[in-house]
C-alpha positions as protocol buffer text, in pm:
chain_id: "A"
residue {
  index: 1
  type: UNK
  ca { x: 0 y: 0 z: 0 }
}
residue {
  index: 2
  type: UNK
  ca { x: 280 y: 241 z: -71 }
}
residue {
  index: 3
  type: UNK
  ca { x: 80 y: 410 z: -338 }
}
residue {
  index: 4
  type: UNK
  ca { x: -147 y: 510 z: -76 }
}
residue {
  index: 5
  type: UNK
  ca { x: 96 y: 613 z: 186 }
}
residue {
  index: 6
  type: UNK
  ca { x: 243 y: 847 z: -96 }
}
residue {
  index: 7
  type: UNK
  ca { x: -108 y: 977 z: -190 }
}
residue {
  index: 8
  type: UNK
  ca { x: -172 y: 1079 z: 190 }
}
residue {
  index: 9
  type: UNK
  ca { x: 195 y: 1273 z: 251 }
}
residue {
  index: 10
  type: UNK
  ca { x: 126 y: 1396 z: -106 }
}
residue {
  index: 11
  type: UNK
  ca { x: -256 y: 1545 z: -31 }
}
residue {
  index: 12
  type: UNK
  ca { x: -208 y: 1731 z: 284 }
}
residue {
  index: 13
  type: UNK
  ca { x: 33 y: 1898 z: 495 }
}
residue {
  index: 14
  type: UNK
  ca { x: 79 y: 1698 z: 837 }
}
residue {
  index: 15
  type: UNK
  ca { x: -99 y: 1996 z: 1047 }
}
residue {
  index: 16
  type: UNK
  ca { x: -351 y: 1999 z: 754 }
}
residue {
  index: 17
  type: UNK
  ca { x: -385 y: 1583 z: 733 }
}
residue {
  index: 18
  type: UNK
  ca { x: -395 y: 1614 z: 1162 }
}
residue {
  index: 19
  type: UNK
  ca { x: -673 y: 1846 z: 1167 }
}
residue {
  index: 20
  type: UNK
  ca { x: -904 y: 1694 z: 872 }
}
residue {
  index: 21
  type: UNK
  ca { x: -841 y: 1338 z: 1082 }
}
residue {
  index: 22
  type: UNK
  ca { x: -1011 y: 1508 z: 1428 }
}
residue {
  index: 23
  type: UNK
  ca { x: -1311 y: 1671 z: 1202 }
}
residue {
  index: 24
  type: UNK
  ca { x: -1383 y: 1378 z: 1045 }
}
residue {
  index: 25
  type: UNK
  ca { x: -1382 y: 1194 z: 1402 }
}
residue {
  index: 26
  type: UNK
  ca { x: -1664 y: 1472 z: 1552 }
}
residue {
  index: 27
  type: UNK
  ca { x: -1875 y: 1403 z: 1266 }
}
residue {
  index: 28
  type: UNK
  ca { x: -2188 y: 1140 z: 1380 }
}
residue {
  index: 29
  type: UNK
  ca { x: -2398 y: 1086 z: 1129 }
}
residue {
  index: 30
  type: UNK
  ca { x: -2563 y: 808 z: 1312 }
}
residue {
  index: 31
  type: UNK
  ca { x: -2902 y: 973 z: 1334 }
}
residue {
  index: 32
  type: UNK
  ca { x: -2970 y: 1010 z: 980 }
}
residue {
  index: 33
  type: UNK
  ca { x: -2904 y: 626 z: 885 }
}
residue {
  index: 34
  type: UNK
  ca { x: -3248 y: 567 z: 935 }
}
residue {
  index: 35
  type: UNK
  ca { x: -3321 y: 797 z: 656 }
}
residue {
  index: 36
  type: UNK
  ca { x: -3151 y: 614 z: 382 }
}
residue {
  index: 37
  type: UNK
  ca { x: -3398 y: 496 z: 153 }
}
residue {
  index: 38
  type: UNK
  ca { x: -3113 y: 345 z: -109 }
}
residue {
  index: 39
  type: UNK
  ca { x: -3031 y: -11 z: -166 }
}
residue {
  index: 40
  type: UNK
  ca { x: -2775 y: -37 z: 4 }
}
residue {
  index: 41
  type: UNK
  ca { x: -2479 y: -276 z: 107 }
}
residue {
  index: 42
  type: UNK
  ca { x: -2231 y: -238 z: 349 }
}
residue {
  index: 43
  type: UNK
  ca { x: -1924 y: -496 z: 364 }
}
residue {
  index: 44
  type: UNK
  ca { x: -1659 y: -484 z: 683 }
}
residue {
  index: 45
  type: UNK
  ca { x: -1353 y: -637 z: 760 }
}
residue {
  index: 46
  type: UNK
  ca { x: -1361 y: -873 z: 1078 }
}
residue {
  index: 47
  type: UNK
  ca { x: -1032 y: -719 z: 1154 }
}
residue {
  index: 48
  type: UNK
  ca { x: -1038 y: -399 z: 997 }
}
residue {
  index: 49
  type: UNK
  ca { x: -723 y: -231 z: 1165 }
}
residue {
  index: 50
  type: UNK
  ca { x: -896 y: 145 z: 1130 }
}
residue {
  index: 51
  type: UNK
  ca { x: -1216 y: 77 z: 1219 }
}
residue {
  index: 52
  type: UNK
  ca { x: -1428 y: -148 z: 1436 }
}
residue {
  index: 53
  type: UNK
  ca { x: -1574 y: -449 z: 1281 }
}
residue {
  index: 54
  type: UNK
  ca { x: -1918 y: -380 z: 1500 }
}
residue {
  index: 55
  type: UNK
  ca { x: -1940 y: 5 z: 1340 }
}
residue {
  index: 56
  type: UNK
  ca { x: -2001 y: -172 z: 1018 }
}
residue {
  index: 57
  type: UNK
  ca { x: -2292 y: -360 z: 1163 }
}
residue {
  index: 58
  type: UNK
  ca { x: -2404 y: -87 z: 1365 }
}
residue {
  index: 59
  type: UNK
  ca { x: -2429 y: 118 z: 1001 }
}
residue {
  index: 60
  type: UNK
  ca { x: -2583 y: -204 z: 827 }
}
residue {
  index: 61
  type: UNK
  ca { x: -2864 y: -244 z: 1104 }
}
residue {
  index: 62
  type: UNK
  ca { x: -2944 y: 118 z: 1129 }
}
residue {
  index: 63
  type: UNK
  ca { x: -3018 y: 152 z: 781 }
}
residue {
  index: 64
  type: UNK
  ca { x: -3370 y: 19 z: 627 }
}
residue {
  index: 65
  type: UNK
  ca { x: -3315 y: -289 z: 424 }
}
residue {
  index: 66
  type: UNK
  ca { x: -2981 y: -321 z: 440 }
}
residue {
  index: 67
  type: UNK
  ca { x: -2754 y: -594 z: 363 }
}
residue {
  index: 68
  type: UNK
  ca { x: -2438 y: -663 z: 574 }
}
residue {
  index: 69
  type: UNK
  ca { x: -2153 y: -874 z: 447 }
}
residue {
  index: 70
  type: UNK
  ca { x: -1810 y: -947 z: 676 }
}
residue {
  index: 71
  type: UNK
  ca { x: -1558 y: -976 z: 513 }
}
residue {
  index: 72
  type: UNK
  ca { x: -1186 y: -1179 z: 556 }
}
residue {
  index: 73
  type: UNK
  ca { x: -895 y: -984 z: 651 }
}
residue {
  index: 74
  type: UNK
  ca { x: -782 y: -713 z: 836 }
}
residue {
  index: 75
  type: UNK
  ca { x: -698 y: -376 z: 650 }
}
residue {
  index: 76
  type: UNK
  ca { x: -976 y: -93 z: 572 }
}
residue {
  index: 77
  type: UNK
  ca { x: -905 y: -63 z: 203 }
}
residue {
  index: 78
  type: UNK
  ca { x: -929 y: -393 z: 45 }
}
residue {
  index: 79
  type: UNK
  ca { x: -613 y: -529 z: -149 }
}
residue {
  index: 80
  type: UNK
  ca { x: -696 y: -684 z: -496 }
}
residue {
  index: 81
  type: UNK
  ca { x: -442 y: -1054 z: -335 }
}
residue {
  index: 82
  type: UNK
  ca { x: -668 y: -1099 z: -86 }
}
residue {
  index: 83
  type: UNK
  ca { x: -878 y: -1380 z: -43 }
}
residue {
  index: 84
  type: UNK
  ca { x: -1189 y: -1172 z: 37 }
}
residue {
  index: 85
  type: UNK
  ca { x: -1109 y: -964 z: -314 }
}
residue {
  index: 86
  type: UNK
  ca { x: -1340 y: -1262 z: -449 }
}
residue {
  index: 87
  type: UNK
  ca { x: -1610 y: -1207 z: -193 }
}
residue {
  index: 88
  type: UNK
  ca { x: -1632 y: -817 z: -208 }
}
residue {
  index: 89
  type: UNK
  ca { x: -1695 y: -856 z: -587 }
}
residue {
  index: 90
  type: UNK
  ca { x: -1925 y: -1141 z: -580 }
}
residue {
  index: 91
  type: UNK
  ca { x: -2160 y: -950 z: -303 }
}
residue {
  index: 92
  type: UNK
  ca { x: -2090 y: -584 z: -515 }
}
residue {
  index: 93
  type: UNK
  ca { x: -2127 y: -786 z: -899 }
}
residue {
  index: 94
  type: UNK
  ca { x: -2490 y: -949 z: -713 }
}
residue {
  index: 95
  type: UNK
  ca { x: -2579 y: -619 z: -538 }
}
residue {
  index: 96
  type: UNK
  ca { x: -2543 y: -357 z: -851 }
}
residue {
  index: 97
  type: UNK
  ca { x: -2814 y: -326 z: -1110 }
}
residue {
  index: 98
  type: UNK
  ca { x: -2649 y: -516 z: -1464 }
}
residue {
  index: 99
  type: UNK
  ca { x: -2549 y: -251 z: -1694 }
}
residue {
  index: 100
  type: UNK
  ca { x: -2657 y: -415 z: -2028 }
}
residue {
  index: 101
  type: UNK
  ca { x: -2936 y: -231 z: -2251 }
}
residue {
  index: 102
  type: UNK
  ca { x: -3085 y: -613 z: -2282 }
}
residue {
  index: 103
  type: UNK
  ca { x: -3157 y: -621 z: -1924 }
}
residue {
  index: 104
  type: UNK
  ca { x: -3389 y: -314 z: -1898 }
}
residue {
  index: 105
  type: UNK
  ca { x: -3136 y: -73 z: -1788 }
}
residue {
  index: 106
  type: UNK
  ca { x: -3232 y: 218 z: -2115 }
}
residue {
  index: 107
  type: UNK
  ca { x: -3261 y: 480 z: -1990 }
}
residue {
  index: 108
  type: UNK
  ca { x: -3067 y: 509 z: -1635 }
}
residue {
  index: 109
  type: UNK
  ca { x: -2762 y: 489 z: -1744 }
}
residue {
  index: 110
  type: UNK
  ca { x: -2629 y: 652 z: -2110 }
}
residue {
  index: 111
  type: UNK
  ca { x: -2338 y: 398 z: -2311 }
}
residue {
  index: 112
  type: UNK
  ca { x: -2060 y: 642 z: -2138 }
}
residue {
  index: 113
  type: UNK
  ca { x: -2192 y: 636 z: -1799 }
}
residue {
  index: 114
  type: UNK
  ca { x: -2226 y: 229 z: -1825 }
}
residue {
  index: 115
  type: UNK
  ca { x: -1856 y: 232 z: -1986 }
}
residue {
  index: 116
  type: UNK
  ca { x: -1718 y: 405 z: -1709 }
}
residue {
  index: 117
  type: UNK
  ca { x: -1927 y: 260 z: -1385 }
}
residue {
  index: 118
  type: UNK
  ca { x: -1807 y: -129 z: -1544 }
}
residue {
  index: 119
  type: UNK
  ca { x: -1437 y: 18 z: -1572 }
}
residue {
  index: 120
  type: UNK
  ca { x: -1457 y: 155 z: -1203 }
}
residue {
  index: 121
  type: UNK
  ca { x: -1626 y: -198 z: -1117 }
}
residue {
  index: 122
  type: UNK
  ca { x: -1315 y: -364 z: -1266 }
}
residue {
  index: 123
  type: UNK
  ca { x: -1095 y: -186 z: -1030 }
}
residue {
  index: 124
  type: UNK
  ca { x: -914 y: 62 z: -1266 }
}
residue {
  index: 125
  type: UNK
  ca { x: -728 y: 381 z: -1185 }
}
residue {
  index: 126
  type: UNK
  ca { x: -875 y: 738 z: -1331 }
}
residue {
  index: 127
  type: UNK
  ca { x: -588 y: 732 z: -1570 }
}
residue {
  index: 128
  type: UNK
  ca { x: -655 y: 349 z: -1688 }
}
residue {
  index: 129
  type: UNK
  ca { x: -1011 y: 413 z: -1764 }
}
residue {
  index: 130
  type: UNK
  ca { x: -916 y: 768 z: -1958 }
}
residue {
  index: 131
  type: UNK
  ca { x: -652 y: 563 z: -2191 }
}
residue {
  index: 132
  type: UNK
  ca { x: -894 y: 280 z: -2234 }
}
residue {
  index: 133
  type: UNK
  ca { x: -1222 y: 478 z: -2364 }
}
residue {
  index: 134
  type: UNK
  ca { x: -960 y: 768 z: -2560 }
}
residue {
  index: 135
  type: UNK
  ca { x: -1074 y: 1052 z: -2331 }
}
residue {
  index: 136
  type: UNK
  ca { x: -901 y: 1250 z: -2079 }
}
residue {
  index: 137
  type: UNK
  ca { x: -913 y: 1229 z: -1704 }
}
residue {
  index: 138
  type: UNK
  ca { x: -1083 y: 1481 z: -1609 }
}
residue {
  index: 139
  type: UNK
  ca { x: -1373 y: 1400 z: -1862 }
}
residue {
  index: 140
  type: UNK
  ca { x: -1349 y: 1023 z: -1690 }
}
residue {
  index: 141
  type: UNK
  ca { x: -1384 y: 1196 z: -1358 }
}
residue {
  index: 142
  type: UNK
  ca { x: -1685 y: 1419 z: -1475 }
}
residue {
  index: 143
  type: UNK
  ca { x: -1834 y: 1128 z: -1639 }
}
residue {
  index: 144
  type: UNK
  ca { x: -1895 y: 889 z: -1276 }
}
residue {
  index: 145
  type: UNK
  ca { x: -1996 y: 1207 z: -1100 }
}
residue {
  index: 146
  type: UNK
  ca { x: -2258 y: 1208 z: -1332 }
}
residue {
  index: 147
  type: UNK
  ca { x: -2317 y: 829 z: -1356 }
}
residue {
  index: 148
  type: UNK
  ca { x: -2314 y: 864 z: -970 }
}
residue {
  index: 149
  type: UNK
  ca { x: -2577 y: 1114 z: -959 }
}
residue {
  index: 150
  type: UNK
  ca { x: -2792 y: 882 z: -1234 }
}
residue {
  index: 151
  type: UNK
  ca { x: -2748 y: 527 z: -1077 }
}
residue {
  index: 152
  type: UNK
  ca { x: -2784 y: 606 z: -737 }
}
residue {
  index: 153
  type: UNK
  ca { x: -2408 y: 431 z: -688 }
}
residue {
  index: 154
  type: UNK
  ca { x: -2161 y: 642 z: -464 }
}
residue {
  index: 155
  type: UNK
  ca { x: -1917 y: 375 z: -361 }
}
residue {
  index: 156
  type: UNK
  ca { x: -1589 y: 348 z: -550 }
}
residue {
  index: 157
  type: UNK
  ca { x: -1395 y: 2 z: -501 }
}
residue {
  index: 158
  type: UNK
  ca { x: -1079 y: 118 z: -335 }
}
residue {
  index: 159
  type: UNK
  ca { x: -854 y: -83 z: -576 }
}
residue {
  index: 160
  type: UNK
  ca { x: -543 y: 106 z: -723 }
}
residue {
  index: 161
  type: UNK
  ca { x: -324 y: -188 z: -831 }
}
residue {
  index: 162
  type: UNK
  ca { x: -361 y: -556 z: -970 }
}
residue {
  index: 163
  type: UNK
  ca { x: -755 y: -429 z: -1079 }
}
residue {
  index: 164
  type: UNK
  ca { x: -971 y: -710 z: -977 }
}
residue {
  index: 165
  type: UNK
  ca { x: -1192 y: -814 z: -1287 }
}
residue {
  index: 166
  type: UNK
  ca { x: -1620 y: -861 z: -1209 }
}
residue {
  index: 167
  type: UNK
  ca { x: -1684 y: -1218 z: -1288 }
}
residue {
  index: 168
  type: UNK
  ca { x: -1846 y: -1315 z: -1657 }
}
């Protein structure tokens, strides 16, 4: 996880990183779960190192309907050579609307927006995704903001390195 040790020193002076650490720790959202009216699907580590395993069922049972999956393994952003790699996108492959026209999707999605939200899906980088489809990053990144705002989907698969492909 070097890339991501490199993106944090990179993204914030220390003071800066310190201070956006202790806002982010007063901020309890807790009340408002019950408001979520979104499929949703929340997977947890059993170990997860950065944050308790019972906070992820705490969010899962405070939210209507939702679906709570534990996962293998003890690190908070989920490595693409770990065993519950398979799991995560089995229960996120199950869990997300399909993205083919043939399956009654016309209409939510437009061909970019599926592009993209299968490429993110697949575990690629911004700049992966840009050189695959011919367009620049920053049209990539406009593109799921959109597709995020038309699908309902907000959650990105943290996976910077060895993508992990959806099963076919």
């Amino acid at each position: 996880m070097l890339w991501f040790d490199e993106m944090q020193r990179i993204s914030a002076a220390p003071e800066t990183a310190a201070l956006m650490r202790l806002a982010r720790e007063e901020v309890d959202i807790t009340d408002l779960l019950p408001q979520v009216l979104t499929p949703t699907l929340v997977m947890h580590a059993q170990d997860d190192a950065a944050v308790p395993f019972e906070q992820g069922r705490e969010v899962a049972s405070s939210i209507p309907d939702a679906r709570f999956v534990p996962l293998e393994g003890q690190n908070h952003i989920l490595l693409a050579d770990e065993p519950a790699g398979a799991v995560f996108l089995h229960e996120l492959n199950t869990f997300l609307p399909t993205l083919r026209p043939d399956h009654g999707t016309e209409g939510v999605l437009t061909a970019r927006e599926a592009e993209i939200l299968e490429c993110v899906a697949a575990g690629m980088t911004n700049q992966a995704i840009a050189e695959q489809l011919f367009v620049s990053v920053r049209r990539s990144n406009a593109t799921w903001a959109t597709c995020t705002r038309s699908s309902g989907c907000v959650a990105r698969p943290a996976v910077r390195r060895s993508p992990l492909a959806p099963p076919r």
